[in-house]
C-alpha positions in Angstrom: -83.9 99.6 92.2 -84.2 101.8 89.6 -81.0 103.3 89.9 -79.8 99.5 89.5 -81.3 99.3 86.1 -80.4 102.6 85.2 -76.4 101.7 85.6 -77.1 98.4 84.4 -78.5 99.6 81.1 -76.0 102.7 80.9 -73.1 99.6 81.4 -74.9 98.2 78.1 -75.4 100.6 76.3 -71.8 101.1 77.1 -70.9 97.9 75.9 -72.7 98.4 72.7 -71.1 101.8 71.9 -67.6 99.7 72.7 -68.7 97.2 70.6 -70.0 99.7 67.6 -66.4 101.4 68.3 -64.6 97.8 67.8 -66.4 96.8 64.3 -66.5 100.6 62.8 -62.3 100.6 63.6 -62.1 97.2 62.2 -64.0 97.9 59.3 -62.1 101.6 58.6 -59.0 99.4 58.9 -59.8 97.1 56.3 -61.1 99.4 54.2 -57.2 101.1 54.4 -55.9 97.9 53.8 -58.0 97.7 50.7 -57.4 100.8 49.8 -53.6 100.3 50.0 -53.8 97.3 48.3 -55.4 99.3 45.0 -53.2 101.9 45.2 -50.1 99.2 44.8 -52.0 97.4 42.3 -52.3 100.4 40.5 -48.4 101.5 40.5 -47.5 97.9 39.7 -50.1 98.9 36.5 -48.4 101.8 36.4 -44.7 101.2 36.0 -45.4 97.9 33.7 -47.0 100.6 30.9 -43.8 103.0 31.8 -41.3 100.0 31.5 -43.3 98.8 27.9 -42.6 102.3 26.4 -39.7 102.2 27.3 -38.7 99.4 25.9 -40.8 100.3 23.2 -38.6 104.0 22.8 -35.5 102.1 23.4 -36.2 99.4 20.4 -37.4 102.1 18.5 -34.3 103.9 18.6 -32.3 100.7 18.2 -33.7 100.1 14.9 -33.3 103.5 13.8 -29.5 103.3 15.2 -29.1 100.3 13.1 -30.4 101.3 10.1 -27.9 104.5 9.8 -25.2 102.0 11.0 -26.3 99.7 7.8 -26.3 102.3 5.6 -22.8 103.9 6.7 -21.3 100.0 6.6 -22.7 99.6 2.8 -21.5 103.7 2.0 -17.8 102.2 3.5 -18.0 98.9 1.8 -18.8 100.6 -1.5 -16.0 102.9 -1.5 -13.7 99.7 -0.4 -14.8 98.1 -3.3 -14.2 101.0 -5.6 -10.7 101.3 -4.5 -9.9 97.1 -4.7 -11.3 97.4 -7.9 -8.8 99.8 -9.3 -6.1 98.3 -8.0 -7.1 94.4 -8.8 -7.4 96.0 -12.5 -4.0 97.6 -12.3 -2.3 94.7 -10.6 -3.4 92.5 -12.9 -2.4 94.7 -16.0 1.1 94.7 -14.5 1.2 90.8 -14.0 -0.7 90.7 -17.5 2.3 93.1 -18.6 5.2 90.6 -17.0 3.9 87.7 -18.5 4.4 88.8 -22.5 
């Protein structure tokens, strides 16, 4: 008889240590999970700050490019100008000239 309870209460306590097993690996896998799920959240955080100074860089640079590009089409425009203005002057000297 006591052998019987002995087993019977070894088959429990058996149970229970199965049982303690079952919840601890469910509870270590959602713990992973969560942790996974931080560990995206955080790369997603990540990469959205890398792509915004990028972007940032790249428009940065952009503006700069521009500006020289500005200043180079005014330097080119300029000189244009100079060189029209010369010639409308002398073009109409000679037309000025024909005329009398």
């Amino acid at each position: 008889m006591e052998l019987i309870k002995k087993i019977k209460q070894a088959e429990a306590q058996a149970q229970q240590l199965i049982e303690q097993a079952k919840a601890d690996a469910a509870k270590l896998t959602e713990q992973g999970h969560q942790h996974h799920q931080l560990l995206i959240e955080q790369a997603a955080q990540y990469r959205k700050k890398e792509i915004e100074a990028a972007v940032a860089e790249a428009k940065s640079q952009a503006e700069a490019q521009v500006g020289k590009l500005k200043a180079q089409t005014e330097k080119l425009r300029q000189k244009l100008r100079d060189k029209t203005t010369n010639k409308m002057d002398s073009a109409a000297e000679k037309v000025m000239d024909y005329l009398k």
